[in-house]
C-alpha positions, 0 to 999 in steps of 0.5 A: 062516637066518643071524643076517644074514638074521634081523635083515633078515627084520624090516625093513620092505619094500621095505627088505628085499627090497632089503637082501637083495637086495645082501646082500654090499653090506649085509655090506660096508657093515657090515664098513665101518661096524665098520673106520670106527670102529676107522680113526676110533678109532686115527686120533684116538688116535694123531694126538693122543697119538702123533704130533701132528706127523705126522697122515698117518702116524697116518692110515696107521697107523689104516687098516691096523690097520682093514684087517686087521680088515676082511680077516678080517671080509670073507673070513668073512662079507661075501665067505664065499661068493666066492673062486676064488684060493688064500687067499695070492693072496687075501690078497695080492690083498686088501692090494694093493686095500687099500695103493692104498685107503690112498692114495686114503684118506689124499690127502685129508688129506695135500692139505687140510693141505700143499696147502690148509694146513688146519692151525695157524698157517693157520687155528684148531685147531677148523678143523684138526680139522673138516678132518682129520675131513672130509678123512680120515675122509669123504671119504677113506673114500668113496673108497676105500669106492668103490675097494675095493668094486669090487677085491673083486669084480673082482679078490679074490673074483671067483668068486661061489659058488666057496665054497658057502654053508654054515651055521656050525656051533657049532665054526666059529662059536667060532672052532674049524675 
């Protein structure tokens, strides 16, 4: 049994019939809390000490850090079973859903602050910062959450299977293949 699975395996049903279930959706889910917070992290980060005149730019830069991550992260664990592509298709494949995930990530923010004027002088700092913060990191994430989970399986890892599920060894598991 996975680690996964030993932690779903404690909660209580109907929780864990369904959990288990969408266990890919549940790993995704995980895989996109983990990116969330690095994507939130980085954007904060680098919209207020890098680039405070450039919020879009800092956005784009947070989520493709968080992108990487999350590729590495959803082809070993959410995904690990699926594929049916050679890995440089794959990971092109997977940089293209996420370049469009970029976009429809970061309109929100980009029409909140040039289209709406969401930022000072137009309206206070801590109503910029709320906006940026819904714009960006919810709104703009729902989105594109919707958007990549569907290109992941419609287009990345489309073959469910095609990988076998297999059990980590001690070596794979420390990172030695």
């Amino acid at each position: 049994m996975s680690l996964a699975e030993t932690v779903v395996s404690r909660f209580p049903e109907p929780i864990r019939s369904i959990a288990l279930k969408h266990r890919e959706l549940v790993k995704f889910a995980l895989v996109g809390g983990t990116c969330f917070v690095i994507d939130t992290v980085l954007f904060f980060g680098i919209k207020t000490i890098v680039l405070p005149n450039n919020p879009v730019t800092a956005k784009i830069i947070a989520t493709l850090v968080a992108t990487i991550v999350s590729y590495i992260l959803n082809r070993e664990w959410s995904f690990r079973t699926r594929g049916g592509r050679e890995r440089h298709h794959e990971a092109a494949l997977f940089f293209l859903v996420n370049g469009i995930g970029i976009v429809l990530n970061s309109a929100p923010l980009y029409i909140a602050r040039y289209a709406f004027h969401l930022q000072e002088p137009h309206v206070s700092r801590f109503t910029e910062e709320v906006s940026d913060f819904l714009s960006a990191q919810i709104i703009g994430t729902l989105i594109a959450m919707a958007f990549r989970w569907y290109g992941y399986k419609t287009w990345v890892f489309p073959e469910q299977n095609a990988r076998g599920r297999r059990p980590l060894d001690e070596e794979e598991a420390l990172g030695h293949s």
